[in-house]
N, C-alpha and C positions, 0 to 999 in steps of 0.2 A: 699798139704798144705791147712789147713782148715781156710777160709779167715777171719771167728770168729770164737771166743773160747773164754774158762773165762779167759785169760790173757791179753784182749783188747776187748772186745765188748761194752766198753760204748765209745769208741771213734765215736760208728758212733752214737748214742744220743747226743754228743757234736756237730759231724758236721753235724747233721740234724737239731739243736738249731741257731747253726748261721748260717747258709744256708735260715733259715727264718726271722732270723733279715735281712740279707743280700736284701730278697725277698720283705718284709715289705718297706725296706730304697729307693728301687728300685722304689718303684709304685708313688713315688712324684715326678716324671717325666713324669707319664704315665695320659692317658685321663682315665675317669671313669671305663667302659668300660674294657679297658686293665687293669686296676689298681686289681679291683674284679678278676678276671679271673689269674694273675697271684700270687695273694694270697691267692686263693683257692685250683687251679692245685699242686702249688706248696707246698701248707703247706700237701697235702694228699701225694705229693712224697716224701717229708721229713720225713711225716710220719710212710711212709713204708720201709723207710729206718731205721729207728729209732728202725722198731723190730728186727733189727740184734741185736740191744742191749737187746731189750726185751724179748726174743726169749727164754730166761734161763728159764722162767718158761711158761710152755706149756698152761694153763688153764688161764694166764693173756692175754697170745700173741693171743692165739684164741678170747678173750673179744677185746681185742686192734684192731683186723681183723675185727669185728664184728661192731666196731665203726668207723670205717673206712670207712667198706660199703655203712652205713648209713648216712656219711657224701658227699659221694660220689654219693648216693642218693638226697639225698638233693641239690646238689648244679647242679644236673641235674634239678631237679624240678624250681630249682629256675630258672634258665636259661629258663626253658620252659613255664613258670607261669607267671615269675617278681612277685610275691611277697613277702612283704617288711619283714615280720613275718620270711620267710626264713634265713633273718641274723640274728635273734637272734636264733633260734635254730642250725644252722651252728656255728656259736661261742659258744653257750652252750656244742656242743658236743666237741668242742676243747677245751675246758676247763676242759670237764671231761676224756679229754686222757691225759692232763697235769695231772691233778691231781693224775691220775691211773697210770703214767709211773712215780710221782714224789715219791707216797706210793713205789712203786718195785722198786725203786732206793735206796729210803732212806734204804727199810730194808735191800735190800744189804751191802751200804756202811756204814753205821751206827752201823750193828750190827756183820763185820766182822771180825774174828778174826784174821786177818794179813794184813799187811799196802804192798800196789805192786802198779806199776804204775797205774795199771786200778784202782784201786780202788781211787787214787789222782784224776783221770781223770772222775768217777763217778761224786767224790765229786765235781767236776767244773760244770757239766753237771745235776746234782740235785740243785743248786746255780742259773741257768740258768730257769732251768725250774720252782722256786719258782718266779722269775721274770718275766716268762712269763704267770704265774696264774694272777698275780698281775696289769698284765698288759692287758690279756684281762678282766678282772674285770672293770679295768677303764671302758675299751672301750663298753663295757658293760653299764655303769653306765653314760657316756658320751648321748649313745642312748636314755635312759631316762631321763636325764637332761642334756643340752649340755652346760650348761653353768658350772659343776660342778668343772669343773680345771680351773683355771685364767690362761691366756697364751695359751690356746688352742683353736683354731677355733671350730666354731660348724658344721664341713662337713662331710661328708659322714665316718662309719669307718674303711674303708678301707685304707682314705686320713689319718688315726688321727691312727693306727695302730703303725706306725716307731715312731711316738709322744708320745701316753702312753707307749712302751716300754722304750724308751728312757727316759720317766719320774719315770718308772718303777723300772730301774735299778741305778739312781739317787736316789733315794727312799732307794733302796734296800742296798745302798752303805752307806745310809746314807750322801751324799755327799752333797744334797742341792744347787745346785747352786741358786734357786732363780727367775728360769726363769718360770718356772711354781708354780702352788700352788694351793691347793688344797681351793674351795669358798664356800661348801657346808657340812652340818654336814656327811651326810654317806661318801664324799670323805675325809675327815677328818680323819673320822676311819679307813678308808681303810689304809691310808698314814702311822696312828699312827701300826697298825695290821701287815706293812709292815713293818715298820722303826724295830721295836719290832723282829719280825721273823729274820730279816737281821740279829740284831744284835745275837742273839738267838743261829742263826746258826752257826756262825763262833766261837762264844762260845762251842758249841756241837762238831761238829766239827774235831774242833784244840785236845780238849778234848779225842775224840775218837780216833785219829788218834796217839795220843799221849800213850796212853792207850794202843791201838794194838804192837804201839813201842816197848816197856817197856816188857808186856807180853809175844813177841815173842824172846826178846834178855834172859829176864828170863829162858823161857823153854828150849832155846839154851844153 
């Protein structure tokens, strides 16, 4: 029995998703040190797990292998070097494996023609992963200005990682509580660029899935 196949492989893209919130949430207990080190380790093992899902298309999952290496590169260098330059390009590259694993999700689930649990469980796992674009963007934009969210310290981003997610998906939800907020005009945009997408999505979406609905009990 083949432990992926197109009838479930975006399940392991969802539990490589929260496996890294899970990993993020963890390192606010941890010293510096251990903090870096287990959000590094662990977002490249998540990673590679995540091409069970990605894995459908051969010439993506090789690019996705490729950035992988080179993240794993990197985070040798940095360990060997300490320099500081290293975490923005280690996050740069995580951001552009969100982005590359969030396009091959979307064209997936977005543009299939029949509604199955995998594909509900994409759409969970594509939702996830706009939230986690969005989120290291903050942490991103925190580096360069750390004053740019109200409510959030200005420490290292590895300590402020579980914090822009968590503000990320608050955002995302459109939910607002209030506890954070955005004090600067490009975190501003960010916030409105996100609120907007959220909304965006679950419009498209509901839409699509509805549409697959519809077309598959027709041709039935």
């Amino acid at each position: 029995m083949h432990l992926v196949h197109e009838k479930n492989h975006f399940i392991w893209l969802t539990i490589s998703m929260i496996g890294l919130m899970l990993a993020s949430a963890a390192t606010e207990e941890m010293s510096d040190s251990s903090a870096i080190r287990l959000i590094e380790f662990s977002s490249v093992a998540l990673l590679l797990l995540s091409l069970l899902s990605l894995q459908t298309n051969r010439k993506w999952a090789r690019g996705f292998l490729v950035l992988i290496g080179i993240m794993i590169f990197t985070i040798a260098a940095r360990n060997s070097t300490d320099l500081y330059y290293f975490e923005f390009f280690y996050l740069s590259l995580l951001l552009i494996f969100m982005l590359g694993a969030a396009w091959l999700v979307g064209s997936q689930v977005l543009l299939t023609g029949k509604v199955d649990f995998n594909i509900i469980v994409g759409s969970v796992a594509l939702y996830i992963l706009i939230g986690y674009i969005f989120s290291i963007l903050y942490t991103l934009l925190l580096e360069f200005s750390p004053h740019a969210l109200k409510g959030v310290e200005a420490v290292a981003w590895y300590d402020n990682l579980s914090t822009t997610t968590y503000f990320s998906f608050v955002t995302l939800t459109t939910l607002g509580y209030g506890d954070i907020s955005p004090a600067t005009p490009m975190a501003k945009v960010l916030v409105v660029l996100e609120a907007v997408t959220g909304m965006f999505y679950l419009a498209v979406i509901v839409a699509s899935l509805i549409g697959s609905i519809k077309s598959g009990r027709a041709g039935s």
